[in-house]
N, C-alpha and C positions, 0 to 999 in steps of 0.2 A: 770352561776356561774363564777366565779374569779379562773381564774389558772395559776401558774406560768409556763412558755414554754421557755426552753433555746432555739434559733433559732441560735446560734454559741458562738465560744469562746468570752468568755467577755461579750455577747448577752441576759441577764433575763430578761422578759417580764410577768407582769402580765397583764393575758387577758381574753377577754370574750369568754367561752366553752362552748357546752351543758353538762347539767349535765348528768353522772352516770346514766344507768339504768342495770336493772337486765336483764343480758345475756346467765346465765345459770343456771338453778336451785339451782344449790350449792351457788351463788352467795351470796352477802350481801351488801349495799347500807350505809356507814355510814356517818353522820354529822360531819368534822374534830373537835374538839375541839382545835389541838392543833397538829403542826411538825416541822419540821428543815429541818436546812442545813445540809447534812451528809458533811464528810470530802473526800470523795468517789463521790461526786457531784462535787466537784473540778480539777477532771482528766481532764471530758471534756471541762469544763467551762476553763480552760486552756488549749484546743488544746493538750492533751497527751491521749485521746481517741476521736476518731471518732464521727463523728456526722452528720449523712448522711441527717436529717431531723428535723424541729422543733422538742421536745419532750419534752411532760409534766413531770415536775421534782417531788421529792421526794417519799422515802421510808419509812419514819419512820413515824410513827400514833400514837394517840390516837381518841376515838370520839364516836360520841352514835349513836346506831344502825337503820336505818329509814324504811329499807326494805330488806327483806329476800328471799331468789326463793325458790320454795312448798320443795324440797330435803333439806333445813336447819333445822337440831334440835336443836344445840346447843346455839344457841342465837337468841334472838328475838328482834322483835323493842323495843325501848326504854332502852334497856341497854347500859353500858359504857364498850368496849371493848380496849382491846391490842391485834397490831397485830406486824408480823415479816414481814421481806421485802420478804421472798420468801414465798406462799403458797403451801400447801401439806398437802396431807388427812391426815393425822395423823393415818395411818392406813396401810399404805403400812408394809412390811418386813424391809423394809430401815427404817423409822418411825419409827417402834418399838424398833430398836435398837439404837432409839437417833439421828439420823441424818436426821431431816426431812426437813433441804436444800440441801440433795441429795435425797428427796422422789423420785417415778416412775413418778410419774404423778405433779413433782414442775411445778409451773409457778412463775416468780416474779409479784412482786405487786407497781406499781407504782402511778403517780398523787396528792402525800400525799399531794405537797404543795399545796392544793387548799380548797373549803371550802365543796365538795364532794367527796368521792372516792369509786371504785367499789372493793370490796374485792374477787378474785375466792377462790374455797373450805373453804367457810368460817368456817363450821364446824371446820376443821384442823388447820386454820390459826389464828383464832381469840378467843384470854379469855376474858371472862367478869372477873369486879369487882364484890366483893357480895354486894355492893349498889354505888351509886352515889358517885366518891370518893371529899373530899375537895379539894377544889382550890392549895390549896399549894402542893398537891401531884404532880400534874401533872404533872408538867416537870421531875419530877421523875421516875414516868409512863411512859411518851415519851422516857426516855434514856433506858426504860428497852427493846423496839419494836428494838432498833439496837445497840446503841455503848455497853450499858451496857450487854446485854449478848452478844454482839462478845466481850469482852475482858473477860466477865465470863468463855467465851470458850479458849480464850488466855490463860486464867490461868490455866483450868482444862489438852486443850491440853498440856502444859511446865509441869504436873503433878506439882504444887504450892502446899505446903501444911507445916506441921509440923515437924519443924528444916530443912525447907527451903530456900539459897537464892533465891530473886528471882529478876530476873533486866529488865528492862520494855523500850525498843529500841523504842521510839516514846512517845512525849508528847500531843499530840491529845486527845479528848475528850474518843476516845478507848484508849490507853495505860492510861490516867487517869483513869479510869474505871476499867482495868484491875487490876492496884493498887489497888481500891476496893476491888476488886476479891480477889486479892491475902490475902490479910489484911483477910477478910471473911472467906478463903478457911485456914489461922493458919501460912501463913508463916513467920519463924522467922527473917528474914531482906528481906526488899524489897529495889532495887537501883532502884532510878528514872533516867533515861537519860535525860536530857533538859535546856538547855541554858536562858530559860526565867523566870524571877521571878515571875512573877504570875504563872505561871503554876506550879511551885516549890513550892508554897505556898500550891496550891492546892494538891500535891502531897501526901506532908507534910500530911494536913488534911486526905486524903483517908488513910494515913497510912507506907507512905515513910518512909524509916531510914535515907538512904543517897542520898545526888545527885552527878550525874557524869555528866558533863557539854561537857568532850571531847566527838569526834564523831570517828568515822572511828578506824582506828589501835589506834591513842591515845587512843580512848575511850573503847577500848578491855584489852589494857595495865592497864587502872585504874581500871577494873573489875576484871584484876587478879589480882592487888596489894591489892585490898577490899577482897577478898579470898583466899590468899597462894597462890597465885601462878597458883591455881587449875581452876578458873573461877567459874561461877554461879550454882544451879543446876539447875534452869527453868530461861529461857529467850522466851520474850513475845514479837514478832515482831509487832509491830502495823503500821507500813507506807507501805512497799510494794516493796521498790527500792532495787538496789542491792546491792547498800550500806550498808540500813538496813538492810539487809539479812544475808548478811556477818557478819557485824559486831555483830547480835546475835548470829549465826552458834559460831562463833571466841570466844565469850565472854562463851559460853556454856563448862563445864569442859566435861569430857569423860564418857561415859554413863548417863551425863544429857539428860533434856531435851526443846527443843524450839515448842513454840505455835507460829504459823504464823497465824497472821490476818490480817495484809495490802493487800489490793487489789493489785495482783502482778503485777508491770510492768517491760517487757524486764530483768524479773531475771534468772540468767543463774549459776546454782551451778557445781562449779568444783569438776568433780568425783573423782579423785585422794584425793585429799585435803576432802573430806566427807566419801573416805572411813576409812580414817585414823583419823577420827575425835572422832570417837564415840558416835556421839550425834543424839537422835529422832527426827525427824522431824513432827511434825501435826500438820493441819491446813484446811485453806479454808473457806467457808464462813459458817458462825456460827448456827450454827440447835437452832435460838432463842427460836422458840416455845417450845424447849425442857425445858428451863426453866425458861419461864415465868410465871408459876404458882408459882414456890418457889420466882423469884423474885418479881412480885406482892405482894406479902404476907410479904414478908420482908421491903420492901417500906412502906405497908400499917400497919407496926406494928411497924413503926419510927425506924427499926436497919438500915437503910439504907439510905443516904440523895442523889442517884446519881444526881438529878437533878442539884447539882451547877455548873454543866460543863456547865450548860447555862449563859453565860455571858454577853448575850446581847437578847435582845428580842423587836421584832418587828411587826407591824400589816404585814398582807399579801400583800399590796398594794407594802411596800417595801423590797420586797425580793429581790430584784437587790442590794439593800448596805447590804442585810444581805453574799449574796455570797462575795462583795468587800470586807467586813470588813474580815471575813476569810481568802481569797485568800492573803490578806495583813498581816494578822494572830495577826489583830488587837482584834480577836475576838476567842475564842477557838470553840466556839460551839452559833448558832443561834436559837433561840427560835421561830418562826411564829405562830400569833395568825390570824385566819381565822376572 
């Protein structure tokens, strides 16, 4: 089969792998329909994560089910599944309480960019649709497996809701999403952060009020000038750096709250300045499975359009310009058709 393999920074390679087989009974075996380029793929592909060996790329799935190991009940072949990048029985203690990307027993789930992939505990990991869904859902489908519930969880950790500001530190296809979220979740002004007009459009559409275009201290100061003085009540980290970090911490009023979602690199919070801050801190990587069933269902019942964060879409052959077009940020989010 055809698999993409980053072999170094700057280095995609689609190539010829053997396919997927079922290596432990829980396993599940499915036919990709449909993945992307996460924005979280671009650390190493840029040299700001490690990369000690070729490695099969992608996280994010959609695709119909081909083979199951004897321990699977929950789905069978020939159904159309969603999965989340981390697997986990959905059954642990941790599980139960909604965070089933810190289950006991996670594994992550990789190789999406290719036209097979091996699912572990697919019981846990994976929802079917209740039939075949239309063509036009499905990249809507795909954003539900990673960006769309990591910024579902951006919103719910910044607690987003009604007579809410809420302001959204990252314009990526997660903090676009988040704005969904938030818009979804009742709150009554959402500030977008982002310098670029498409994205600002898109913004717009998920449900923005306002944009704030400064970054850093300036773009803390326009947050408190859009709210008295006071700052935000939920701020929604989507990139990861320390920059962005701060500058949500900073932009958050006192007893607000911040959702960190960006994958963190080298972020270092000064204690002094947080004790006196007064603001929640929650985050980490997003327990999607926990709500992939409501977002499925809202996708599938047309309240929901997240698919437009796909702005470009491409055969699998060329996943090398789909990573370029992003890492240049020609592109918000990459669509890969197997």
């Amino acid at each position: 089969m055809r698999a993409t393999i980053m072999h170094a920074p700057g280095d995609v390679r689609v190539e010829e792998r053997d396919k997927p087989t079922i290596q432990q009974p829980t396993d599940a075996i499915i036919k990709l329909v449909a993945a992307c380029v996460c924005g979280s793929d671009l650390w190493p592909y840029r040299g700001a994560d490690s990369l000690n060996k070729p490695a099969a790329m992608g996280h994010e799935y959609v695709g119909i089910v081909e083979e199951v190991g004897t321990d699977v009940r929950n789905v069978q072949a020939g159904q159309f599944v969603v999965g989340s990048f981390f697997a986990s029985d959905n059954t642990c203690e941790i599980c139960r309480s909604g965070y089933q990307s810190g289950c006991v027993h996670r594994e992550g789930v990789g190789g999406a960019q290719a036209e097979y992939m091996r699912v572990p505990l697919a019981d846990g990991t994976l929802v079917t649709t209740p039939e075949m869904p239309d063509a036009d859902k499905i990249p809507s489908l795909l954003a539900a497996s990673d960006v769309l519930g990591t910024g579902w969880f951006g919103a719910k950790a910044a607690e987003a809701g009604p007579g809410k500001t809420v302001a959204v530190v990252g314009d990526g296809a997660v903090g676009l999403l988040a704005i969904l979220a938030a818009k979804q979740m009742g709150a009554e002004r959402i500030i977008a952060m982002s310098r670029h007009a498409a994205r600002q459009a898109l913004a717009r559409e998920f449900g923005a009020t306002d944009i704030v275009e400064e970054r850093g201290d300036d773009g803390v100061a326009k947050i408190k000038e859009l709210t008295n003085g006071l700052g935000a009540h939920s701020v929604i980290e989507a990139v990861g750096t320390q920059e962005s970090m701060m500058q949500a911490i900073r932009a958050t009023r006192a007893g607000g709250h911040v959702g960190y979602v960006g994958v963190s690199h080298d972020v270092e919070l000064p204690g002094l300045e947080m004790f006196f801050s007064h603001v929640h801190l929650h985050g980490g990587p997003a327990p999607v499975r926990d709500y992939l069933p409501e977002l499925i269902d809202l996708i599938l019942r047309g309240e929901i359009n997240p698919g437009k964060v796909f702005d470009l879409e491409l055969p699998l052959d060329e996943a090398a310009e789909g990573y370029k077009a992003m890492d240049e940020r020609r592109a918000i989010k990459v669509l890969l058709r197997p």
